[in-house]
FITORTOR-773291 format. One line per field, with one value per residue (C-alpha): x, y, z. Coordinates in steps of 0.2 Angstrom, whole numbers, plus 2048, in hexadecimal, padded with zeros to 3 digits. Example, Ala and Ser with C-alpha at 12.3 -4.5 7.8 and 13.67 -1.06 7.14 Angstrom:
x: [83E;844];
y: [7EA;7FB];
z: [827;824];
END
This chain:
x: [CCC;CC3;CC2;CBA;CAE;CA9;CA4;C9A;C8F;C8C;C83;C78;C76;C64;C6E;C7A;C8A;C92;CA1;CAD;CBE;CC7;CBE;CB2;CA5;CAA;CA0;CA6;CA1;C8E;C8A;C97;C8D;C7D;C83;C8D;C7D;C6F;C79;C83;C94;CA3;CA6;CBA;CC4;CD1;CDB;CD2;CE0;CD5;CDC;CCF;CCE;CBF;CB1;CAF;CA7;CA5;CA6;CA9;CA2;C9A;C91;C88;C78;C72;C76;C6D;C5E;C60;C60;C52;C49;C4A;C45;C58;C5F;C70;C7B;C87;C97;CA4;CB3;CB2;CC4;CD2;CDC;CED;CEA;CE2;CED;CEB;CDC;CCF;CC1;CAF;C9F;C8E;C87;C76;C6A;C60;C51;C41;C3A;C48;C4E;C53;C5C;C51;C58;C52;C3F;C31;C2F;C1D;C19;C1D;C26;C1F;C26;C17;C18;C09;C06;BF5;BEF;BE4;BD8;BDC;BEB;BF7;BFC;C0C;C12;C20;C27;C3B;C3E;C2F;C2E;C1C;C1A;C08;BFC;BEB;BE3;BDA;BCB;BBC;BB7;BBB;BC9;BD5;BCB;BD0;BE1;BE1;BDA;BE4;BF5;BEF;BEB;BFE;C07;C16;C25;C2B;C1F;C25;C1F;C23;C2D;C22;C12;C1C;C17;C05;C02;C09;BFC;BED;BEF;BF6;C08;C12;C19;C12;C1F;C2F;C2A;C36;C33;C39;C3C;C2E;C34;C35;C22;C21;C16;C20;C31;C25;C1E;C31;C35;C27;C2D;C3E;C39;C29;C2B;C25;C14;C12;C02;BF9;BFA;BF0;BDF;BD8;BD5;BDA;BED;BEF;BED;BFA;C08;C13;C13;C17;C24;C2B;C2C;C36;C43;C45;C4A;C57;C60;C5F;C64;C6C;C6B;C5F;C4D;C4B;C41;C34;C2D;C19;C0F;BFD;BF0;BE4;BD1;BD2;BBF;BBF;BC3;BB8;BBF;BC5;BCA;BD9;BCD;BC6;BD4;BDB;BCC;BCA;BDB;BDD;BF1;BF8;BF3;BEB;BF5;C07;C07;C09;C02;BFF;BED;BE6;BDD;BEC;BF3;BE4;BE6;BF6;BFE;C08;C17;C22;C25;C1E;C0B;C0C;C0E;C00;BF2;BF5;BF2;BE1;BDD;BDE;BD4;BC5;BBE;BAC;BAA;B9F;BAA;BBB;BB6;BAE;BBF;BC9;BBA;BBD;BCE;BCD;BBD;BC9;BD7;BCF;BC7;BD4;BE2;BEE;BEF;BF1;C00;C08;C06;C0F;C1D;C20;C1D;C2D;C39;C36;C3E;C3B;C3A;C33;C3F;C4E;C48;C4A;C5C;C61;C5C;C65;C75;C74;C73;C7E;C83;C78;C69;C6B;C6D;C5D;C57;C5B;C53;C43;C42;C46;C33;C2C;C25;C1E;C14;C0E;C09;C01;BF6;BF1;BE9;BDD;BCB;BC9;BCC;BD7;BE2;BE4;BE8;BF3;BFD;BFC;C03;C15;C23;C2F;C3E;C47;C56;C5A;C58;C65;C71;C6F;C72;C82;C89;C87;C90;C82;C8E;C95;C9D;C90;C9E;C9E;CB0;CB7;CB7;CAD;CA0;CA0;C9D;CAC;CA7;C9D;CAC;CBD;CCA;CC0;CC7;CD9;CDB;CD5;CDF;CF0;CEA;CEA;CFA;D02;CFD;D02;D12;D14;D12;D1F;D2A;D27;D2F;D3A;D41;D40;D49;D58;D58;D55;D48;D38;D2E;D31;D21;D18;D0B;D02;CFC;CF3;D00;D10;D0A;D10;D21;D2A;D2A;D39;D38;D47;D4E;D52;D59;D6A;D66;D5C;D67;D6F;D62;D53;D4F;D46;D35;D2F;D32;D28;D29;D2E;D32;D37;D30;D3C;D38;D41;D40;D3A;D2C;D27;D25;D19;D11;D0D;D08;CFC;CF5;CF5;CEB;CE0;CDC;CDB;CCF;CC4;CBF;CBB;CAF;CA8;CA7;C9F;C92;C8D;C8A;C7F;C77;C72;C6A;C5D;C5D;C55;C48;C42;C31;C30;C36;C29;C1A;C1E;C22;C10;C0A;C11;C0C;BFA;BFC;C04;BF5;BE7;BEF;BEF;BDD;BD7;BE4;BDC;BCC;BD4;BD9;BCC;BBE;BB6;BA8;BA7;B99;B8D;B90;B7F;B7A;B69;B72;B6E;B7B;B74;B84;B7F;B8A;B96;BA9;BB6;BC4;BD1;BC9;BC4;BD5;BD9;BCB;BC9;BBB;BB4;BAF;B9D;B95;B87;B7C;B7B;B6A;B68;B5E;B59;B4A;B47;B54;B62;B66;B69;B69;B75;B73;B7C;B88;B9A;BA7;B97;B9D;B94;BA5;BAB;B9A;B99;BAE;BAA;B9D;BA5;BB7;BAA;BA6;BB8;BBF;BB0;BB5;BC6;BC3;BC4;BBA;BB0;BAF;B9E;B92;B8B;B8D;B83;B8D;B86;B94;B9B;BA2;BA9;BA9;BA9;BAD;BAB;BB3;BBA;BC5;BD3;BD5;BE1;BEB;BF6;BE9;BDE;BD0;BC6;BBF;BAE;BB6;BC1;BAE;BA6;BB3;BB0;B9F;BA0;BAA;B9E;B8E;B98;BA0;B92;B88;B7A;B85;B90;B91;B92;B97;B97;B99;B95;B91;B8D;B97;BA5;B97;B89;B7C;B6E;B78;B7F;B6E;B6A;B79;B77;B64;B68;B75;B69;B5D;B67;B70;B61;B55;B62;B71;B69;B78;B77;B7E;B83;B7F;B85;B7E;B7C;B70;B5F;B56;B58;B52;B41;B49;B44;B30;B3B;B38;B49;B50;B52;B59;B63;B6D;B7B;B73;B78;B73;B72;B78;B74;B7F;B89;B87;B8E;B91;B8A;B90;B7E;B78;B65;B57;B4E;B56;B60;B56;B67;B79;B7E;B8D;B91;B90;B9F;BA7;BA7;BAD;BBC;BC0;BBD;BBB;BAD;BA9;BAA;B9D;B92;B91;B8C;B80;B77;B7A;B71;B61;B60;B61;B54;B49;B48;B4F;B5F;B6F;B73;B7F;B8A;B8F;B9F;B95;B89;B97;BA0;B8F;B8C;B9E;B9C;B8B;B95;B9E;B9D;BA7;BAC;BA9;BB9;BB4;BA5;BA9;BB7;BA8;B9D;BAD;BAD;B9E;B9D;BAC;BA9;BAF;BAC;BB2;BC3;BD3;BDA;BE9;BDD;BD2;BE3;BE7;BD8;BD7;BEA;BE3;BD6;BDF;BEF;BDF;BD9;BEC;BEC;BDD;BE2];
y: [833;824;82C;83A;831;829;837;83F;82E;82F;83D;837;826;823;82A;824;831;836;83B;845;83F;84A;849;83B;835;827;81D;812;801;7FD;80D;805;7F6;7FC;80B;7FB;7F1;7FD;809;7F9;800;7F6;7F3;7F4;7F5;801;802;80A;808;7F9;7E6;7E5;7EF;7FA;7F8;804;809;81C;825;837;846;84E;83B;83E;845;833;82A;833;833;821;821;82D;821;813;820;820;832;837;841;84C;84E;859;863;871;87B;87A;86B;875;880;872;86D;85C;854;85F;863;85B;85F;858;867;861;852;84D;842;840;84E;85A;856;86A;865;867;858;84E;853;852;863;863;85B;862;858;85B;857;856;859;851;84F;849;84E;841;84B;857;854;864;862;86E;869;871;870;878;877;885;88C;889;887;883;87B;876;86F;85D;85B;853;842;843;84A;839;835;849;849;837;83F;84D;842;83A;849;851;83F;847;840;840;840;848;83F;840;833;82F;82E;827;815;819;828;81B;810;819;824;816;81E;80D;808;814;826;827;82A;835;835;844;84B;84C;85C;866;864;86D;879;887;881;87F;894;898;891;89A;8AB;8A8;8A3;8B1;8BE;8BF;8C2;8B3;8AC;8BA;8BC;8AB;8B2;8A1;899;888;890;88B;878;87A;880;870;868;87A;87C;86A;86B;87B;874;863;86F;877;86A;860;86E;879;888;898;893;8A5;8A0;89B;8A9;8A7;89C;897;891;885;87E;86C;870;87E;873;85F;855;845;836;82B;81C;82A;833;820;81D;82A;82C;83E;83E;82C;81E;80D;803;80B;81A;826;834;82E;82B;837;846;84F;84A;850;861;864;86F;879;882;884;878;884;887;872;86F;87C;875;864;86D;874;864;859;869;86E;87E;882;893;898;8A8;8A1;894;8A3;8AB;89F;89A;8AC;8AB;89C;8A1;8B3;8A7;89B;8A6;8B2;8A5;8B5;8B6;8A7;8A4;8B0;8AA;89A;8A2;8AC;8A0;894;8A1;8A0;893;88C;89E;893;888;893;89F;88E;88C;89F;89D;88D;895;887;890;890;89D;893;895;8A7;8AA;8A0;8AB;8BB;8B5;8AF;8C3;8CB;8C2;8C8;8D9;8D2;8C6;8D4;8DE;8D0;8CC;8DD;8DF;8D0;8D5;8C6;8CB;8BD;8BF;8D2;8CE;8C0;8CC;8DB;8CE;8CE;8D6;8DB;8DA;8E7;8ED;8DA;8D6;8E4;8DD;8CB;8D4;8DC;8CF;8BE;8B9;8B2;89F;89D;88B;880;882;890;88D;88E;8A0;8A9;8AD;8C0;8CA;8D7;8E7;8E3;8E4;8EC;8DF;8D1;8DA;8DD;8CD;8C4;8D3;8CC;8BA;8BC;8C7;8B9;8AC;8B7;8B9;8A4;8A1;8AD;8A6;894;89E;8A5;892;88C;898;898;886;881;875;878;86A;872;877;87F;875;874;868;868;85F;86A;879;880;875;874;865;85E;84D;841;842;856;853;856;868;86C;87A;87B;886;87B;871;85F;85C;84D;83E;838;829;832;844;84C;85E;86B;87D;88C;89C;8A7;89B;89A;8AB;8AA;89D;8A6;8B7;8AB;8A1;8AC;8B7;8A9;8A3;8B4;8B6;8A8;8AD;8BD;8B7;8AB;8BA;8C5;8B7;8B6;8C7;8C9;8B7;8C1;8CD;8C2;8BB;8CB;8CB;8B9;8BE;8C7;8BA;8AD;8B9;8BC;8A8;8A5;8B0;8AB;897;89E;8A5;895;889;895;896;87F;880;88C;87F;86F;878;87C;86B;861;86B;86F;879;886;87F;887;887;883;88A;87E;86D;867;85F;85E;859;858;84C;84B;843;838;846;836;82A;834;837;826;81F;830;832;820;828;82A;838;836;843;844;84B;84A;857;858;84F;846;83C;83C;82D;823;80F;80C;7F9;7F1;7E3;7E3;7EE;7F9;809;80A;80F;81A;823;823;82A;838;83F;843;848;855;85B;85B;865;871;874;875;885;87D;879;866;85D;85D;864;86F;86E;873;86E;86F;873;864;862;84F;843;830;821;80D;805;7F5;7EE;7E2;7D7;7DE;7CF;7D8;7DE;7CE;7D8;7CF;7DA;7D9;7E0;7EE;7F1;7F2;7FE;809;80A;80E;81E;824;822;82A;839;840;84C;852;85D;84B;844;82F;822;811;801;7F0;7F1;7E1;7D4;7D0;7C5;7B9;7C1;7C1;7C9;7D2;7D9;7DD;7E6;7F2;7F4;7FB;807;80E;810;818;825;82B;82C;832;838;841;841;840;82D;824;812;804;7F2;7DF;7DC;7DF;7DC;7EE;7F8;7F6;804;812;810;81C;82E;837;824;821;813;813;807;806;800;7F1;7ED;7D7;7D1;7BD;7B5;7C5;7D7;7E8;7F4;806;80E;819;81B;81A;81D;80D;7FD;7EC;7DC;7D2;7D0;7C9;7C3;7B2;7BF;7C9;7B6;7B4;7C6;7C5;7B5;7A5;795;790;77E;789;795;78A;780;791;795;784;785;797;790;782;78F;799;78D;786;775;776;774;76A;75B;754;742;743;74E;740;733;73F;73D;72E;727;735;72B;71D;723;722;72C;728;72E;735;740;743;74B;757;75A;763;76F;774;777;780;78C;79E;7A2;7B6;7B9;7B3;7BA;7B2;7AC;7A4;79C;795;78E;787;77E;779;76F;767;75F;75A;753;747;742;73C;733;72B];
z: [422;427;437;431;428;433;43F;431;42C;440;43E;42E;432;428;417;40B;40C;3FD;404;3F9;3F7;3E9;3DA;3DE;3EA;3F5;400;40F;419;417;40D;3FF;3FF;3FD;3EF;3E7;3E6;3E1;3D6;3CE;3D2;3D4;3E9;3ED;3FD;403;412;423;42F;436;434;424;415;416;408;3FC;3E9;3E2;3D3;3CC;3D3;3C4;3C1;3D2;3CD;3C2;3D3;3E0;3D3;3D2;3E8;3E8;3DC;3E9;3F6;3FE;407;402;40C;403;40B;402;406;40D;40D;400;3FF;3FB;40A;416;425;429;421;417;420;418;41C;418;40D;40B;40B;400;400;3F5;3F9;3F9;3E8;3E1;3D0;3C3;3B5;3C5;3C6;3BB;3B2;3B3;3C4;3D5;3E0;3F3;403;411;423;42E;43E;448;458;45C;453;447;43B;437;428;41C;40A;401;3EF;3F3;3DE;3DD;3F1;3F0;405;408;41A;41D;42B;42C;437;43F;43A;429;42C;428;417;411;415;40B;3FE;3FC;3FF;3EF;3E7;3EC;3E7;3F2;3F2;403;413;426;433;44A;44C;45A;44E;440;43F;444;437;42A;42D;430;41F;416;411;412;400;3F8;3FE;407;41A;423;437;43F;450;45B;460;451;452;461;45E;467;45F;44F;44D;452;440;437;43F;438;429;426;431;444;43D;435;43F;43D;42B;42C;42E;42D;43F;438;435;448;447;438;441;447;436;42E;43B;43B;427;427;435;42A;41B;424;42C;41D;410;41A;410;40E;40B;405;3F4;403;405;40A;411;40C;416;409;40C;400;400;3F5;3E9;3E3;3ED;3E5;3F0;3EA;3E0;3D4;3D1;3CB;3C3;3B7;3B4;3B5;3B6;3B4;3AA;3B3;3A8;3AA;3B6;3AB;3A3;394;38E;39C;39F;3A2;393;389;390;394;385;390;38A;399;3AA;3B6;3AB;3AB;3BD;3BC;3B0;3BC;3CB;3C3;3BC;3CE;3D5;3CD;3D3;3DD;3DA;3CA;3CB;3CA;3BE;3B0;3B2;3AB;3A0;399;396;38D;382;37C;37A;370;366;361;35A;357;36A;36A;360;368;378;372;36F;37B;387;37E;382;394;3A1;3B1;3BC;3CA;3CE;3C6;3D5;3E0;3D8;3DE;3EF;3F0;3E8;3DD;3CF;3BF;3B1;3A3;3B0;3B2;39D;39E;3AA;3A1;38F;39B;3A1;391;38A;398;38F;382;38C;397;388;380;38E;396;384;385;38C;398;3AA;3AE;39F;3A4;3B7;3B3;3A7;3B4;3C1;3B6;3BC;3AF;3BA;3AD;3BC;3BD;3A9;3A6;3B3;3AD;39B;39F;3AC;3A5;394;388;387;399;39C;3A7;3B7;3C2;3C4;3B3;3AD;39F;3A9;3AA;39A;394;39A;3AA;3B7;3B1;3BC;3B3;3A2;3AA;3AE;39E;396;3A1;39C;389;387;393;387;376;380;383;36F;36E;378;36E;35D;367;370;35C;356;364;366;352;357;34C;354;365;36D;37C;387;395;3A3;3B6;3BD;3B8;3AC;39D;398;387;380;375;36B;370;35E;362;375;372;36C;37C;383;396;39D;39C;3AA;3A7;3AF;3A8;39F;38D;383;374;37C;38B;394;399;3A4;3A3;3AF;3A1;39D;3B0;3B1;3A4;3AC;3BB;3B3;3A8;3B5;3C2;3B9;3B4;3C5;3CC;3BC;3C2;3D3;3D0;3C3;3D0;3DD;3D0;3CC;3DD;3DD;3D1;3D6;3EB;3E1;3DA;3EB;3F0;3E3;3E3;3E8;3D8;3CF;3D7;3D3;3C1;3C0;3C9;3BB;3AC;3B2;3B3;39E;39A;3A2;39B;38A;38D;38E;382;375;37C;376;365;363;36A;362;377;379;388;395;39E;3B1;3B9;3CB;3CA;3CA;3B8;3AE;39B;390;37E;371;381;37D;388;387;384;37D;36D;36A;369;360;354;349;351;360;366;36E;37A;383;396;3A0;3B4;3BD;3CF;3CC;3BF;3BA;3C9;3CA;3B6;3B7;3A8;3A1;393;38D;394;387;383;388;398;3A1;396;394;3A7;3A7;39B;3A6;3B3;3A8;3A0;3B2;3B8;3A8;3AA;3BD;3B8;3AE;39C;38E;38D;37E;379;36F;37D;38E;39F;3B0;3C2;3CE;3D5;3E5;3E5;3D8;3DD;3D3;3D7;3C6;3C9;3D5;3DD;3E8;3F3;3F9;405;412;40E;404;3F9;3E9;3F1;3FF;3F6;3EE;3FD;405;3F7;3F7;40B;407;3F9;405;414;407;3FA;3FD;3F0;3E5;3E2;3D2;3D7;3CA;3CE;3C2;3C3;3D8;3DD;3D2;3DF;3E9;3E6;3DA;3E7;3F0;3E3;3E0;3F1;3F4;3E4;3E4;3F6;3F1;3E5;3F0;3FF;3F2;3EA;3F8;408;3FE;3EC;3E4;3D1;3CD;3BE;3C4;3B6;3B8;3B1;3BE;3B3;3C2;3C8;3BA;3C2;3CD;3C0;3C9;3D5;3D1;3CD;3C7;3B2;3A7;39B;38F;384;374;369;359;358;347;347;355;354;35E;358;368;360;36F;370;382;382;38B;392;398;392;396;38D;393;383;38D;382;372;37B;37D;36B;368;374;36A;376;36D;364;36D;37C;376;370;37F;389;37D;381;392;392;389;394;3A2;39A;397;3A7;3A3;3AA;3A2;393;397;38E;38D;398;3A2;3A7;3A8;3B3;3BE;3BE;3C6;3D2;3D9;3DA;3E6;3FA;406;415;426;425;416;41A;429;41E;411;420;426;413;413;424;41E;41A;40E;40A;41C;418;413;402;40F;41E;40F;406;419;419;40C;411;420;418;40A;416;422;412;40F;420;41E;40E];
END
């Protein structure tokens, strides 16, 4: 056996193999170690036929699906290795074989995924140029590439990798390590590399024709389709040999532009918080949140996927504006909507499920309850007026020949095992109802053969029982033995009772169990049946489930509405974005009735670019978030909260809030700032919106100054893009002497030594920072506040800061003090080091060698 383990582990060495051993999993030498330590299982030994006893841990079979989660949680693969002929019928050792691997990005199970999120696996690979580039989600068989080029052609596919979040990335072996690098995948995904050769382009199409017909290429009438083709190829091979099954819910292949939608790069996305939370990664107390009131998993990984991809078609955008208009206002609809939408499962990835032959009897009730709303919903929403309602209802197929099958076929409680029975109803198939006939009239016959041993041996406690290991026995308690009569035979030994057999009764036993085993496969057989005739009509299935997704996420937007009291904008073709009373989407629900609304107004012209000033906790960021959330959830299709609303079309949104310094690749904040601000200048064009907060404050504030006053500058005269530009630096409000450049400011009402933020954006400028005011708000001593306050009038007034007595005591020992050459000397390299240059590690090493230098002088 350890043999034979070891010849399969051979062939999956970069996976942990679960290798079936009766009714548990066991794992072998370093596999056991690792399982042991990151699953916290017990590691034991067993014999291998070597001079040391093999390691080992495991655990039951049915228990396996918490442990691989647990693996693919820590971005482990895991072989499953299982056995593969019948153990009571196997000569020699039973045959095993690894059935399917699984990885990240090939998880099908659905307790194992998130319901509302897709979980992508994505193939790329670069040809010095171009990047090809495929992404698959198997739960859901959506199979979609795109192509990445030109000089931008890095910074999109960045962008859309943040945008997909996938769980798994393919990579050529041979571009592994470099791929990783240069799109900055390390840490952050699982990286698979792969064979070189499955991305050969002529092995690559080969896989596509197998999989979508010898006319696949030219279905693709886009002439980017061809640069797709090794990644498409090499991601379809990868399935295979890993899952080794039919990929028939994979049944068409799109070909995607990321540029019909805004683009969003990776620091905005994080920055506004559309799906996950800055503070904890989730979804809590984000946009999506907000928004999402979706009934059923396949409208909620929807409404995300609208959400992270706003639309640039007016057209498409009035569609689902429509829909959610009718929806809104007719609440009846509405309603009912709701619940028909409950009665309906996860169609997408129960189709997945089928095609996987994964699929159990519960799945397939649920399946059946799913079809039988399906009238309803077609009715409801071929009766609505707005034209995407009316399509999306149109789009449904009632699946009625399958429904009835489901209906008569499947038994309305069947056990969670295929391999149990009561799977088929009575009536479907007439050896089913023989057989369960035989099995019932064999039992009636056992309990009357149990009064009919009572009464001939005279013991009432006599009884009939049964067990796996040796059937059905009767069982006499020890104080009756000696009334046992001659023709019973003894099978087994009890503490307080022992268990005989009879001839008669074994007859029995075989008409009962044979019938029941007999019962059992052809249950399983008649399953699979029905189960390859929904194999056939998956495509149906995925276009009534691609349909019903589209009701469920229309019906979330036209509640969001309901609930958040949104208004319908106005989608302007001239550029002008006037937001009247606009709202932060998330922070209003947070803060209530506290919230304050504030109007928006950029044209073209006159006010493209607005200077925002104020103290810090003001509202200046929210104010500057809201804008562009507005714009994002107009795009999107949905309502704004507002009190009216006019949005240009957008084509990217930028944002430069805060930053970190990020240690690892020695980037200083400043630096992370400037990076930033490099990609916003390189990416905008004049339909952009930018919003940038705070420029400037990493570095010196002349500098500081310099830098920002010359981004302003640069964005509004060479770029146009409408900005939103917060600041402390008062110094650059003199920029609104520029046509097209406004200020505003977040007022604040001064009460004594004491400010009350009222959260009202203005028109004009700050000339105070009220920055010691915030101290004493945020609670820092009073000694400490007061000593700033003096400072700050000293400063003010020219007359330099205040000192205090230890101050000029401090002072006057220092003058008392010589250094010697020694020092001297270390003083100048300090001073000749720079600084801003440096890494936080080559400035920490500095500063090393200097000290360790005075030590030695000293």
């Amino acid at each position: 056996m350890i043999k034979q383990y070891l010849e399969i582990k051979q062939q999956y060495p970069d996976t942990i193999l679960f290798f079936r051993l009766g009714d548990f999993y066991e794992m072998f030498f370093d596999d056991a170690r690792l399982a042991s330590r990151e699953l916290e299982i017990a590691l034991t030994g067993r014999d291998g036929g070597g001079s040391e006893r093999v390691p080992m841990c495991g655990f039951p079979y049915h228990a396996a699906d918490g442990y691989i989660s647990r693996l693919l949680a820590k971005r482990y693969r895991v072989a499953i290795c299982e056995q593969v002929e019948d153990p009571a019928h196997a000569k020699g050792i039973v045959r095993r074989e690894v059935t399917r691997v699984i990885t990240p990005g090939t998880v099908m199970e659905g307790h194992l995924l998130e319901e509302k999120q897709n979980n992508y696996l994505v193939s790329i690979a670069n040809d010095g140029i171009n990047y090809s580039f495929a992404m698959t989600d198997i739960s859901t068989g959506v199979f979609m590439v795109s192509a990445f080029t030109g000089n931008k052609g890095r910074v999109r596919l960045t962008e859309e990798l943040a945008r997909l979040l996938p769980a798994e990335v393919l990579l050529p072996l041979s571009q592994a390590e470099r791929l990783s690098e240069d799109l900055a995948l390390a840490g952050s995904v699982t990286i698979s590399a792969y064979l070189d050769e499955a991305y050969d382009r002529v092995q690559a199409l080969r896989e596509l024709e197998n999989q979508f017909g010898r006319d696949c290429p030219g279905d693709i009438k886009d002439p980017g389709f061809e640069l797709t083709i090794p990644a498409a190829g090499a991601l379809l091979k990868y399935l295979r040999d890993t899952q080794k099954r039919d990929l028939s819910h994979i049944r068409q292949i799109n070909y995607y532009h990321p540029g019909r939608f805004m683009l969003l790069d990776a620091s905005t996305r994080r920055n506004l918080e559309l799906t996950r939370s800055l503070s904890d990664g989730s979804r809590r107390n984000t946009l999506l949140a907000v928004i999402d009131y979706t009934v059923t998993a396949m409208g909620g990984r929807l409404i995300r996927n609208w959400l992270e991809q706003p639309l640039l078609e007016k057209d498409e955008i009035l569609l689902r504006l429509d829909a959610v208009d009718e929806l809104l206002q007719q609440m009846m609809i509405r309603n009912d909507l709701k619940e028909l939408l409950k009665g309906i499962y996860d169609l997408e990835r129960l189709a997945g499920r089928i095609s996987f032959g994964t699929i159990n009897a519960r799945d397939m009730v649920s399946l059946k309850k799913s079809l039988g709303c399906l009238p309803d919903l077609q009715g409801l929403l071929t009766k609505c007026k707005a034209p995407l309602l009316q399509e999306t209802g149109h789009s449904i197929d009632l699946m009625e020949d399958l429904r009835e099958l489901l209906d008569g076929a499947i038994t309305d409680n069947p056990p969670l095992s295929l391999r149990d029975g009561g799977i088929i109803k009575t009536g479907f198939h007439a050896e089913v109802d023989r057989l369960r006939l035989v099995r019932q009239e064999g039992k009636s016959m056992l309990a009357g053969l149990e009064e009919q041993e009572r009464a001939r041996t005279g013991i009432k406690s006599l009884k009939i029982g049964f067990n796996k290991v040796f059937g059905y026995y009767i069982e006499v308690t020890r104080s009756n033995l000696e009334q046992v009569p001659q023709d019973y035979q003894r099978k087994q030994t009890l503490a307080n009772a022992e268990r005989f057999i009879t001839p008669e009764l074994k007859e029995y036993e075989d008409l009962v169990l044979g019938a029941e085993d007999r019962l059992i496969q052809l249950e399983y057989q008649i399953f699979c049946e029905v189960r390859d005739q929904f194999t056939g009509a998956i495509q149906r299935l995925q276009a009534t489930a691609a349909a019903v997704a589209r009701a469920d996420a229309l019906y979330s937007l036209a509640e969001a509405a309901a609930v958040g009291r949104y208004v319908r904008p106005g989608i302007d073709g001239d550029g002008k974005l006037i937001i009247k009373d606009g709202r932060h989407p998330v922070l209003e629900q947070v803060l209530r009735e506290k919230f304050v609304p504030n109007d928006t107004i950029m044209d073209n012209q006159k006010s493209r670019l607005v200077m925002i000033t104020g103290p810090n906790m003001a509202g200046k960021s929210t104010y500057m978030r809201q804008v562009a959330l507005i714009i994002m959830m107009a795009q999107s299709g949905s309502f704004v909260p507002a009190a009216s609303a006019q949005i240009p079309l957008v084509d990217r949104i930028f944002t430069r809030i805060g930053a970190a310094d990020d240690l690892a690749t020695g980037q200083s904040t400043f630096m992370m700032e400037m990076n930033e601000c490099r990609a916003i200048v390189q990416g905008a064009t004049k339909r952009s919106l930018i919003i940038m907060d705070e420029v400037g404050r990493g570095t010196s504030t002349y500098d500081g100054i310099s830098i920002a006053r010359a981004l302003v500058e640069y964005i509004h005269t060479r770029i146009g893009a409408k900005t939103l530009f917060s600041t402390h630096y008062h110094e650059l409000t003199d920029l609104d002497q520029i046509d097209g450049i406004i200020n505003c400011n977040v007022a604040v009402k001064e009460d004594g030594e004491n400010i009350v933020f009222l959260r009202k954006v203005v028109a004009g400028k700050s000339d105070r920072s009220y920055g010691i005011h915030v101290a004493r708000l945020a609670g820092l001593p009073d000694e400490i506040v007061k000593r700033a306050t003096d400072v700050l009038r000293g400063l003010e007034t020219g007359e330099g800061a205040v000192e205090t007595a230890a101050c000029r005591e401090s002072h006057r020992e220092n003058e008392a003090v010589t250094l010697n050459e020694r020092e001297q000397a270390l003083l100048q390299k300090l001073r000749r080091l720079d600084v801003l240059s440096m890494t936080p590690l080559e400035a920490l090493n500095q500063l090393y060698h200097l000290q360790q230098e005075l030590k030695t002088d000293f």
